[in-house]
C-alpha positions in Angstrom: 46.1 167.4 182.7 47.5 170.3 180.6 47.8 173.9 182.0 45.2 175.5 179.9 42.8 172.7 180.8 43.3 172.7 184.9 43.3 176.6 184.7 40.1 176.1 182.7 39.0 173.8 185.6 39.8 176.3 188.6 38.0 179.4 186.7 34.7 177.3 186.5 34.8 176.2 189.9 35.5 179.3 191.2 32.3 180.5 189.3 30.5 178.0 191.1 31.7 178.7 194.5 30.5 182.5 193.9 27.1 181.3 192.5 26.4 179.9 195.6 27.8 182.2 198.0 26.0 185.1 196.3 22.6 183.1 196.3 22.9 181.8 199.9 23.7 185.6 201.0 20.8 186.6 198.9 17.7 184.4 200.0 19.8 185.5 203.9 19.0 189.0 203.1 15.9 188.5 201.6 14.3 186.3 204.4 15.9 189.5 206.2 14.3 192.3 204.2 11.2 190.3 204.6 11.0 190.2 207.9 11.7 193.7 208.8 9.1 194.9 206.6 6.7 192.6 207.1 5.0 191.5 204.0 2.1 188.7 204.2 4.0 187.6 200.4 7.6 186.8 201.0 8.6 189.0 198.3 12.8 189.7 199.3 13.7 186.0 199.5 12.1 185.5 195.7 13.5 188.9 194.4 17.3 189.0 195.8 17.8 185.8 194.7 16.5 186.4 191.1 18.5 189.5 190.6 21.6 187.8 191.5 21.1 184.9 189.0 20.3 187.5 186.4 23.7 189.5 187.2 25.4 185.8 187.3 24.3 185.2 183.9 25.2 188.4 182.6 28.6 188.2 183.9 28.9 184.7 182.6 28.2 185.6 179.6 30.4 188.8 179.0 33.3 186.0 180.5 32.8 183.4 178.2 32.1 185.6 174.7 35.2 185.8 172.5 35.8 189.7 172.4 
């Protein structure tokens, strides 16, 4: 496998392995935030989540555009 290829490989992955650390320790702080205040509509664990996926996606994007 060439170098830029396997480097290629490891940034990607290591993209993935944040996406899903960051959105498991969101819906974790929004099942928390959820239950502290109390609401009858589970509104953290939808929220947190959906703000992290948006920051993601700006973040791969500004990664991956040719500057």
């Amino acid at each position: 496998m060439p170098v830029n290829k396997q480097a290629s490989l490891l940034q990607y992955s290591g993209l993935a392995f944040q996406l899903l650390l960051a959105l498991g320790a969101a819906v974790y702080a929004g099942f928390w935030v959820d239950k502290w205040i109390a609401f009858r509509i589970p509104i953290g664990i939808w929220l947190l989540p959906l703000l992290v996926l948006i920051g993601i996606l700006v973040k791969v994007v500004k990664d991956t555009s040719k500057k």
